[in-house]
C-alpha positions in Angstrom: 0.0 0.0 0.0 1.5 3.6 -0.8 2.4 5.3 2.1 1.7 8.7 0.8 -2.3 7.8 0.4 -2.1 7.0 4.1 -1.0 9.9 4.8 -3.2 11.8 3.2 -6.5 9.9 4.5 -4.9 10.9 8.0 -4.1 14.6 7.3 -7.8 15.0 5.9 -8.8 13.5 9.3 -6.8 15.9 11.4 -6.9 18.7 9.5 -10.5 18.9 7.7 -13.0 17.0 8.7 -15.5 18.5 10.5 -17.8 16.6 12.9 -21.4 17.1 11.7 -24.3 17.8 14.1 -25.0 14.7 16.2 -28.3 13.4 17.7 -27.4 11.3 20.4 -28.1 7.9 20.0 -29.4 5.8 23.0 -27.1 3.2 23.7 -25.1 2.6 27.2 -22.6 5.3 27.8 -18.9 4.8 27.6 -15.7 6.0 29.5 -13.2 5.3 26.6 -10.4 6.7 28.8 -10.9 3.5 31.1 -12.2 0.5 28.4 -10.2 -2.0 28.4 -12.5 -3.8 26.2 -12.6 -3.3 22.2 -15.9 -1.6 21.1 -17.4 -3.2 18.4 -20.7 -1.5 17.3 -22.7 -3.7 14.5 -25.4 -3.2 12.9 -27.0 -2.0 9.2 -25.8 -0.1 6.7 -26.5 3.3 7.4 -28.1 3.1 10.2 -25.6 5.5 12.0 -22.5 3.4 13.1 -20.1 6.2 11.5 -22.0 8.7 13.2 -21.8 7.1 16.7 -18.3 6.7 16.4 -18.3 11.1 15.8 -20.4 10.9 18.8 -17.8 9.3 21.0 -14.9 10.9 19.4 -16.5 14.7 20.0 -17.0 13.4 24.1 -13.3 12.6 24.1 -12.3 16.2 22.9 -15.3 18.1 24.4 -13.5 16.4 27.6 -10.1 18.4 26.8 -7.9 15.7 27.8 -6.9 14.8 24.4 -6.8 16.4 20.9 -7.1 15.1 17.2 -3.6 13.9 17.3 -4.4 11.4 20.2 -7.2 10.1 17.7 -6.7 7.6 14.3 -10.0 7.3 12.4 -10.0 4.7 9.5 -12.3 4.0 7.0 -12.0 1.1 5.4 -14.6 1.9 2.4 -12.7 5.0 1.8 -11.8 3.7 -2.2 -8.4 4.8 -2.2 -7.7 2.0 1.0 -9.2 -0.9 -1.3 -5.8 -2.3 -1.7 -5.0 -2.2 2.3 -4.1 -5.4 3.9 -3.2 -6.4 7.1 0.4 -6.3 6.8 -0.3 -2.8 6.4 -1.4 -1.7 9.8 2.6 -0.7 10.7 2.8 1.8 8.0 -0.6 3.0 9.3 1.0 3.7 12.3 4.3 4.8 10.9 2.1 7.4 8.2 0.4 8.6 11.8 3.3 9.6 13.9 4.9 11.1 10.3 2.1 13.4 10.5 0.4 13.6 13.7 3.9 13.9 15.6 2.9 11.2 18.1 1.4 7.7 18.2 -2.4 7.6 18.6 -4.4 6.7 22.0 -7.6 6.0 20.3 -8.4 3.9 17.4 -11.8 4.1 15.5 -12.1 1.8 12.3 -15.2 2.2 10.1 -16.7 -0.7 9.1 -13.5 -3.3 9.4 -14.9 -6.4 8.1 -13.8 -5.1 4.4 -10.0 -5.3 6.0 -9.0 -9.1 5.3 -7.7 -10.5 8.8 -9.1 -8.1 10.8 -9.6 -10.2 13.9 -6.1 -10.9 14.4 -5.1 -7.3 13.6 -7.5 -6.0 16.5 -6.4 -8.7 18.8 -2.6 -8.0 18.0 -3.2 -4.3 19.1 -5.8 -4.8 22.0 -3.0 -7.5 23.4 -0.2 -4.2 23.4 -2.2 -2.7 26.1 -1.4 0.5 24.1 -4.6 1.7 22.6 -8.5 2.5 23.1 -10.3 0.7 20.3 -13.9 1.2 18.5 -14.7 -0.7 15.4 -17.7 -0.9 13.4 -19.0 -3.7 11.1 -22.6 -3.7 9.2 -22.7 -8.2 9.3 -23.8 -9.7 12.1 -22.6 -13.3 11.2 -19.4 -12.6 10.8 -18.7 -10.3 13.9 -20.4 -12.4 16.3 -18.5 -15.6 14.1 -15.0 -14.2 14.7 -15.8 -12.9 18.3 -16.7 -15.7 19.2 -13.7 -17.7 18.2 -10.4 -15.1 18.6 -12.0 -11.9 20.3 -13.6 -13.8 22.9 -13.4 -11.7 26.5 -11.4 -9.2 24.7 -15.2 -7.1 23.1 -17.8 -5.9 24.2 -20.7 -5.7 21.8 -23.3 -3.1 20.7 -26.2 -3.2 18.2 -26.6 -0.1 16.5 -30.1 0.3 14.9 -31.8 2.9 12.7 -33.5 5.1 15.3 -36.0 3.9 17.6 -39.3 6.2 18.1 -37.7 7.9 21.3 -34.7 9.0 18.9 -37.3 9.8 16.2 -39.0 12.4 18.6 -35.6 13.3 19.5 -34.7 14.8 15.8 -38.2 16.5 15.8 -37.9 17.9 19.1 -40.9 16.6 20.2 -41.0 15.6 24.0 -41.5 12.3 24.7 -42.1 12.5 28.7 -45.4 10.4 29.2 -47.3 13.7 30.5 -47.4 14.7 26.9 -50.1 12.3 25.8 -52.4 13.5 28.3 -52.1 17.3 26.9 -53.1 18.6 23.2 -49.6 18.1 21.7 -50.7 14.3 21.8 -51.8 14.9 18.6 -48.0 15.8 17.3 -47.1 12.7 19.4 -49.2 10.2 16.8 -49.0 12.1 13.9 -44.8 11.2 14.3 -45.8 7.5 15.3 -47.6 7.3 11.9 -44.4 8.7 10.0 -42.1 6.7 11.8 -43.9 3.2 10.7 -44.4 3.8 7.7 -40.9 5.7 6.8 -38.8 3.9 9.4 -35.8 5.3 11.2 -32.7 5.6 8.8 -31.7 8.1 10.1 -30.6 10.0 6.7 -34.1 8.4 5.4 -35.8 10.5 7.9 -34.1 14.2 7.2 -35.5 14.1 3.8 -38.5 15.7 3.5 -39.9 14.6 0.1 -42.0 11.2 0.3 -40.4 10.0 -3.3 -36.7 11.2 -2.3 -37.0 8.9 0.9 -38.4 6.1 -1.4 -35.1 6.5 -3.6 -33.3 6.4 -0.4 -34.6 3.1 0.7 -34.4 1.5 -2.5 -30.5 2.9 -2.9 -30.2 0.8 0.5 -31.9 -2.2 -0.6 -29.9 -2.2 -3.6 -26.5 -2.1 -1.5 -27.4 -5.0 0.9 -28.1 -7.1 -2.4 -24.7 -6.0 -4.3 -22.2 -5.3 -2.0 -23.6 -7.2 1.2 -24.8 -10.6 0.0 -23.7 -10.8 -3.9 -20.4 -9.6 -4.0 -19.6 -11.0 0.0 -20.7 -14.3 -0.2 -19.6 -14.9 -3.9 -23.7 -15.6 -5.1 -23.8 -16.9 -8.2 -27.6 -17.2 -8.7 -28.4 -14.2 -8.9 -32.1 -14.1 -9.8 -33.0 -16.5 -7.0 -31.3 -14.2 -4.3 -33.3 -10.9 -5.9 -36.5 -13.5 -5.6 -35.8 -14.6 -2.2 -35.3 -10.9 -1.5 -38.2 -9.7 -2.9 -40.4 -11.9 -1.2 -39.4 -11.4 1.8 -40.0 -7.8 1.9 -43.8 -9.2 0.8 -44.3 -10.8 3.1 -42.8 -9.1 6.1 -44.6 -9.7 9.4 -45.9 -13.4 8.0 -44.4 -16.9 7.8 -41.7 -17.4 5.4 -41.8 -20.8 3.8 -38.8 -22.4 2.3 -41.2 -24.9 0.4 -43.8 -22.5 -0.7 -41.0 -20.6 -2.0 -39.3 -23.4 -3.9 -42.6 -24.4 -5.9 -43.1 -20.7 -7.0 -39.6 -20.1 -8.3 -40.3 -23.6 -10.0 -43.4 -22.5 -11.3 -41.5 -19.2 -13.1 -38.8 -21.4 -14.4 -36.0 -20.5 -11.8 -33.6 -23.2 -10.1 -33.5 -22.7 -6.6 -33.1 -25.8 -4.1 -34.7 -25.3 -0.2 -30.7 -25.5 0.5 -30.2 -22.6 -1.6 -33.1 -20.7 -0.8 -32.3 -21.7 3.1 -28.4 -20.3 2.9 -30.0 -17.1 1.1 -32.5 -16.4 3.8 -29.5 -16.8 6.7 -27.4 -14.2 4.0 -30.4 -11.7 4.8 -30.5 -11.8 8.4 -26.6 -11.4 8.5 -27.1 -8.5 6.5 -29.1 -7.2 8.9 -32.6 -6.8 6.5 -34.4 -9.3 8.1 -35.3 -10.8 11.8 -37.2 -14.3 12.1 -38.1 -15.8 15.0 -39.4 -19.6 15.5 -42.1 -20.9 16.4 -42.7 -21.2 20.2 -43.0 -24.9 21.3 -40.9 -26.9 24.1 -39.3 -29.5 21.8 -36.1 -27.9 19.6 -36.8 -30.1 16.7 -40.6 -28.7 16.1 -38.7 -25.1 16.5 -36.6 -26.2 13.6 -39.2 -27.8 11.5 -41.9 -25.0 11.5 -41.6 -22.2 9.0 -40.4 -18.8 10.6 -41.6 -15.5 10.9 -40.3 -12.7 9.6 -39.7 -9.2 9.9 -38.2 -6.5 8.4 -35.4 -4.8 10.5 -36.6 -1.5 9.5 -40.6 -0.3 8.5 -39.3 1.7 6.0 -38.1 -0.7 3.8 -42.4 -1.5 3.3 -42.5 1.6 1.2 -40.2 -1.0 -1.4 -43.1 -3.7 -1.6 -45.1 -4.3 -4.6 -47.9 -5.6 -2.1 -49.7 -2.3 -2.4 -52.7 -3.2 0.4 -51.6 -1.3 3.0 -51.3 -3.5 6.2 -51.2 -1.3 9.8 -51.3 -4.0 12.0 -48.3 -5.7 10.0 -46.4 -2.4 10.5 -47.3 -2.3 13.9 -46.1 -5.9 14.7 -43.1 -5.5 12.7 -42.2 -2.3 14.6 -42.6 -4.7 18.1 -40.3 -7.4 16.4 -37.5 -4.7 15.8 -38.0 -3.0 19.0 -37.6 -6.5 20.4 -34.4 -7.1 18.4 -33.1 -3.7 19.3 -33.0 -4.8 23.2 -31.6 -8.6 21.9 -34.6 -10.5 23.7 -35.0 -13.8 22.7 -38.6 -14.3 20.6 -40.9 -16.7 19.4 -44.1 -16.6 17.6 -47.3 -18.4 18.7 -50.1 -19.5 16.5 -53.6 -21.0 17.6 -56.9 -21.0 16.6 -57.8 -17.9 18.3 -54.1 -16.7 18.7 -51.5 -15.1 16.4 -48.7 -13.7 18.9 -45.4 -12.4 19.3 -43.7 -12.3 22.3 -40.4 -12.3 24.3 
């Protein structure tokens, strides 16, 4: 890797980037001076990972006990790093002091996962006892995959979600103490719930104001979870049987999602697509962080396994996509519960009886 390109990546970072304005997210609070822990914040594209990270780094200066130069932000979607490997990370630090003057205190990598090797990188640092680490990844599979194996009791974890309704309110400056709803501005109150399940929470989604811009929005997400998150990731070589896995799942959001059912349709339409296929492609979609599916509730593990999930869209907003035009509230509304739920990791299952369709945690 040029040396020169690293160093100018880092002098942009000290000298001109600006932190924008930040609305503070509601996740647990963090004394970076004193983790001893890496941070590693997952969680979809866009849903304000980057932003979180400006969040944390504007605590640490507001705090005045260190300055830009005590801080090395990374990344690693910045084009001009696509040929950065691993063995690179000493020039990284060598291009720093070059132009910072000192070594860093503070690392912050932006979305990591794209740096082959990246486990043992961030292990190989956090063992020098030298630095404060925060990385961000937008899989889930593969963070929790290689924490688990060589970052175990060396991370701690946070899920990083578009905004809930309480950080929705937030950005409007609308109150959200429980007094309100028994006063006239109740009415502001609902009219934002109504916004906030249909649109969703992206959090650059909800600062448009145009209804169609937001659509464009959403579907320029959509798009990048199927090219650059599942296609080009997992190497997918049938490609029109991941787009119709995709598509009917956002369909058929808040419903079961049956691996036969679909298998007979993309039959039907002439497409190959084995349950295996159509089964890794489903798991592909929840590691990308577009879907949630939870079993269905029963005592014995193997009916778990052999009843069809449900499934749910991890954000509302993505509805606005469908070509199932009938406009469902109480889908939205369930679907809203089932990434609520997610947001706070509870463990869920559906139920379904005669007289009963729940979900519940």
């Amino acid at each position: 890797m040029n040396a020169e390109i690293i160093k100018k990546v880092i002098a942009e970072w000290l000298e001109d980037k600006t932190l924008p304005p930040l609305i503070k997210r509601d996740v647990p609070d963090l004394n970076l001076d004193q983790a001893s822990e890496i941070i590693a914040v997952a969680g979809p594209r866009r849903a304000g990972k980057t932003y979180y990270m400006y969040q944390l780094i504007k605590e640490l200066l507001t705090k005045g006990n260190c300055s830009r130069e005590d801080i090395l932000f990374v990344d690693f979607e910045d084009y001009r790093l696509a040929d950065f490997i691993d063995a690179d990370i000493d020039t990284l630090f060598t291009a720093f002091q070059q132009v910072a003057g000192k070594a860093p205190t503070f690392l912050f990598f932006d979305e990591i996962q794209r740096l082959a090797g990246w486990s043992r990188v961030l292990r190989t640092l956090h063992n020098q006892s030298r630095f404060r680490i925060v990385v961000t990844g937008s899989n889930a599979g593969l963070l929790e995959r290689e924490i688990a194996t060589e970052l175990r009791g060396r991370c701690r974890n946070i899920l990083m979600m578009p905004f809930s309704f309480r950080e929705f309110l937030r950005f409007y400056n609308i109150s959200d103490a429980e007094r309100i709803l028994l006063t006239p501005a109740k009415g502001r109150v609902l009219k934002a719930f109504e916004q906030y399940l249909k649109e969703g929470g992206f959090p650059e989604v909800v600062k448009k104001e145009i209804l169609s811009e937001k659509r464009e929005l959403l579907q320029t997400y959509y798009r990048t979870i199927f090219y650059r998150d599942i296609l080009e990731r997992y190497n997918v070589k049938a490609k029109t049987v991941l787009e119709a896995v995709m598509r009917y799942s956002l369909n058929t959001f808040s419903d079961l999602f049956s691996i036969s059912m679909l298998e007979k349709e993309l039959k039907r339409h002439g497409l190959p697509g084995s349950k295996q296929t159509i089964s890794n492609y489903f798991g592909y979609l929840q590691e990308a962080f577009f879907l949630v599916a939870h079993d269905k509730f029963s005592y014995s593990p193997r009916q778990r396994i052999m009843n069809p999930k449900k499934i749910y869209l991890l954000d509302t907003g993505f509805s606005m996509l469908s070509t199932d035009f009938s406009e469902n509230r109480g889908k939205l509304l369930e679907n809203a519960v089932a990434a609520e739920l997610f947001r706070h990791r509870a463990e869920c299952f559906y139920y379904k009886g005669r007289r009963c369709n729940a979900l519940f945690g």
